[in-house]
Every structure is written in structure tokens, then in C-alpha cells.
C-alpha positions, 0 to 999 in steps of 0.5 A: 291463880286464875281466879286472880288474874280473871278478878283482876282483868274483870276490875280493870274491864270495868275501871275501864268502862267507868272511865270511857263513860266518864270520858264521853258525858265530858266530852258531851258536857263541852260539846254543849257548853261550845254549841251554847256559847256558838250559838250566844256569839252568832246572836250577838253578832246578828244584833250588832248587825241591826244596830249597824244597819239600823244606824246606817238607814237613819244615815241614809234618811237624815242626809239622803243628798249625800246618800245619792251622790254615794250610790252615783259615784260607787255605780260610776266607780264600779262601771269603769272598772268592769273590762270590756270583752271582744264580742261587746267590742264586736256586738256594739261596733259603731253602735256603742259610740252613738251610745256612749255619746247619747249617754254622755249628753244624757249625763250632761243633762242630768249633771246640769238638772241636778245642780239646779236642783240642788241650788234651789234647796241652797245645797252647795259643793261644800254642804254636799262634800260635808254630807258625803263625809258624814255619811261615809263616817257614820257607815265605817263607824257602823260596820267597824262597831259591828266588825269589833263587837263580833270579834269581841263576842268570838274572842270571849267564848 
């Protein structure tokens, strides 16, 4: 009887074993298949990347005008939303308003140069506002397609 119960317990051993080697080359199985399928996804994300930064430089060559007044209203946008602290109040005192004063007057110049310029190369408020908006058009288009297609690749796996 003891020969029994020590056949048996030896079968179950290795019924055991035989499963838990099953249960691990599975679970490796998947492990791979789920870096594989990572690794495709990171992939094709990067390659919809350059295809929005790519569409986004030739954005910026075909209207550089509008690319300028892009980058000049997101500076003013970011520099007035930045708080000013008590020691830049106590560092500049009467110093800053004969900055901001310089800088206004320097910004005056440079408003006036700019309209000139533009005025020679037949550049009106209109074309440039068109130009502004083709280009914030073609840089959400850009980042939208790449947002989707990274989406879209992570969902499928």
C-alpha cells in the first residue's frame, strides 16, 4: 500500500512539474509576443512623429511669415503669463520701468520696421491672418494624425 500511495504521489510530482513547465514556456510565449507587439507599436508611433514633424518644418518653409508671427505672439503670450516675484520687484526698482520703457519704444520700432517690410512684399493683415491660420491648421492636423495613429497602433495590440 505504500508502494501505491508513493506511485501515486510520484505521478502527481511530475504531472505537476510538467505543468508548471507548460505554465512558464506560455507565460514567456506571451511575454515576447507583448515586447514584439510593444516594441512594433513604439515604432510606429516614432514614424508618424516624423511624419508630423516633417509636415510641420514644411509648414514652417512654405509660410515662414506666418511661422514668425506664430513664434512672437506664443513668446508674448508665455512672457505675460510668467508672475513677477518680489526680489525682480526689489532687484530692478526704478530700473525696470526704464526698461520696460526701452523695450516699449524698441517694440514700437520694430512693430513699425516689420509693417514696412511687410508692405514692400505686398503682405497685408489679411494674407498674414490667412497665413497664421494655415499654419495652426496644418501643426493641429499634424499633431492630431500622429496623436490618432499612436492611439490607434496601442489599441490594435
Amino acid at each position: 500500500m505504500s508502494n501505491s500511495v508513493k506511485d501515486s504521489a510520484e505521478r502527481a510530482s511530475a504531472f505537476a512539474s510538467e505543468k508548471l513547465a507548460e505554465a512558464k514556456q506560455t507565460l514567456r510565449d506571451r511575454s515576447q509576443a507583448t515586447r514584439a507587439a510593444a516594441h512594433d507599436a513604439l515604432e510606429s508611433a516614432r514614424g508618424k512623429v516624423d511624419e508630423a514633424k516633417s509636415a510641420t518644418a514644411q509648414g514652417i518653409e512654405d509660410n515662414p511669415v506666418a511661422a514668425l508671427v506664430a513664434g512672437l505672439a506664443l513668446g508674448a503670450i508665455v512672457g505675460a503669463l510668467l508672475p513677477r516675484g518680489e526680489r525682480e520687484k526689489e532687484a530692478l526698482g526704478t530700473v525696470g520701468g526704464k526698461l520696460n520703457e526701452a523695450a516699449r519704444t524698441a517694440y514700437a520700432a520694430a512693430k513699425d520696421a516689420g509693417r514696412e517690410a511687410m508692405e514692400e512684399l505686398g503682405i497685408n493683415k489679411d494674407a498674414a491672418q490667412a497665413q497664421v491660420d494655415k499654419f495652426v491648421q496644418a501643426a493641429t492636423k499634424s499633431a492630431s494624425a500622429a496623436g490618432n495613429a499612436a492611439m490607434g497602433t496601442v489599441k490594435n495590440r
